[in-house]
N, C-alpha and C positions, 0 to 999 in steps of 0.2 A: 917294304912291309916287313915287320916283324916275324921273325923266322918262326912263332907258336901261332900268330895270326895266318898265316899260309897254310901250315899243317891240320889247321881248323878248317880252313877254305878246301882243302883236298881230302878230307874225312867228311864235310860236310855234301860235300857233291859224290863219294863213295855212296851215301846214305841215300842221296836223292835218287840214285842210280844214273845221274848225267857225267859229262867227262870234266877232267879238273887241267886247265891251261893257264902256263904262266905266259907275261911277254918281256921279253928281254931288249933292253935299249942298245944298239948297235953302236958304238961309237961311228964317230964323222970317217975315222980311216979306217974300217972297218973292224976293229977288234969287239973283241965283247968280254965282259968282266967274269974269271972263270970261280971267281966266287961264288956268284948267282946260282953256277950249273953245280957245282960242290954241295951250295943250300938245298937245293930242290932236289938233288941226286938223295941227300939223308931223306928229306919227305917221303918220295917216293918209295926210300925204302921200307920206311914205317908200315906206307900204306897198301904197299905188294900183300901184306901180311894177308890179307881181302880179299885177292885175287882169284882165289876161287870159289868164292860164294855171291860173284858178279853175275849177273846173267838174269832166267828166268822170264814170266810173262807178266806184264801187270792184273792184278784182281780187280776187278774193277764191277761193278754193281748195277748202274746206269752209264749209257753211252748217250749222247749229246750229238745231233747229228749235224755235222757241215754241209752245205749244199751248195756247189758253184752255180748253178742253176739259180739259188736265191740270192745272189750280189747284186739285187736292185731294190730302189724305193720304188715302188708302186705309185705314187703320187708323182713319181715322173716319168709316168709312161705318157706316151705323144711328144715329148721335148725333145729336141736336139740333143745331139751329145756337146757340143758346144753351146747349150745355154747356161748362161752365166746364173740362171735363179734355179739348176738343178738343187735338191734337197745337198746331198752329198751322204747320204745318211745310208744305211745299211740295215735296215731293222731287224732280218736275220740275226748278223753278226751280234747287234744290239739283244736279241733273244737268246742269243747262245751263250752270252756275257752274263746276262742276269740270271738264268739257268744253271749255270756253271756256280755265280754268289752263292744263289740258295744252297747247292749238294752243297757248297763247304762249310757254309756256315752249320749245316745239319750233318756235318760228318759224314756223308755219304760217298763211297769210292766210285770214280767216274771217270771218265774219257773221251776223246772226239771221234766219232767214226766220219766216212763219208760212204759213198757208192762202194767204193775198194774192196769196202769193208763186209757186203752183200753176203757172203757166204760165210761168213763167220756170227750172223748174227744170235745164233743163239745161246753164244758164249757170254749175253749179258742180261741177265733179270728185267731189264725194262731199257726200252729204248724212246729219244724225246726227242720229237719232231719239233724245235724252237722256231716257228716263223717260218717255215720250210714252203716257199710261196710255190714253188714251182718240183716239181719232179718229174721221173721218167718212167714210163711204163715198168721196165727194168726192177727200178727201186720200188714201186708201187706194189711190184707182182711179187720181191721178196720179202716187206714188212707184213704185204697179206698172210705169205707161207707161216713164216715167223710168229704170227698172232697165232695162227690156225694152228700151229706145232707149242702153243702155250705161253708163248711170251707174253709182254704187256707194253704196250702201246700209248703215248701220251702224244698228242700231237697238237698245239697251239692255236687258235687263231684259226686261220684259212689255208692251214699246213694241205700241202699237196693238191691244192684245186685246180690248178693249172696244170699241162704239159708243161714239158723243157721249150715244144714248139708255142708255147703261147697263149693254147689256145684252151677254154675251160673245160674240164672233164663234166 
């Protein structure tokens, strides 16, 4: 790749705040071409310049909630796990996908939380329960706190009417 086209790739991921990787083709007997590390050696030193204004937390506005608990289609409960006519479908994931579209098409800053995330929650303006089929008391007992301490709550569908054990609140 062109030595301006790289320097764009590793300022561009500076920006995004993710890390910037090259990969280097090994020769068959082992050498490796010390041009390549010469090129990326200048990049990087462009992009040191950065270095200390890396860091920080994201701002983020709306949190978008994952839920391992909700990795199932509902229309295949009673099936085997080996049946061949499971959905295969995810409607969660499928919720937290179209939910995630809309914040960006409406510019809205946003992020994934999951459980983890319980005690942090009042770090974001509104929290959105996407298809959230199933939850745990746990989670249950800190979005209540969290309302009650003034947040805003959206929750989808038939978000949290289940236990994690199953069984219908």
């Amino acid at each position: 790749k062109p030595a301006e086209l790289l320097e764009a790739k590793a300022h561009a991921a500076i920006g995004d705040g993710a890390a910037f990787i090259f990969i280097d083709s090994v020769d068959p007997v082992g050498t490796v071409n010390p041009v390549v590390y010469e090129r990326m050696s200048r990049i990087f030193s462009r992009t040191r310049t950065y270095d200390s204004f890396l860091g920080g937390d994201r701002v983020e506005d709306v949190a978008l909630y994952a839920s391992f608990f909700s990795k199932h289609d509902p229309a295949d409960n009673g099936k085997r796990v080996d049946d061949p006519h499971l959905s295969g479908r995810i409607p969660h994931f499928d919720a937290v996908t179209r939910s995630a579209r809309t914040l960006i098409e409406r510019h809205v800053p946003w992020g994934i939380i999951s459980r983890r995330n319980l005690a942090e929650l009042p770090r974001w303006k509104a929290v959105v329960l996407p298809g959230v089929l199933a939850m745990g008391e746990d989670e249950a007992e800190a979005l209540r706190a969290y309302v009650a301490g003034g947040g805003r709550l959206y929750a989808s569908r038939q978000a949290s009417l289940d236990g994690t054990d199953g069984k219908r609140r």
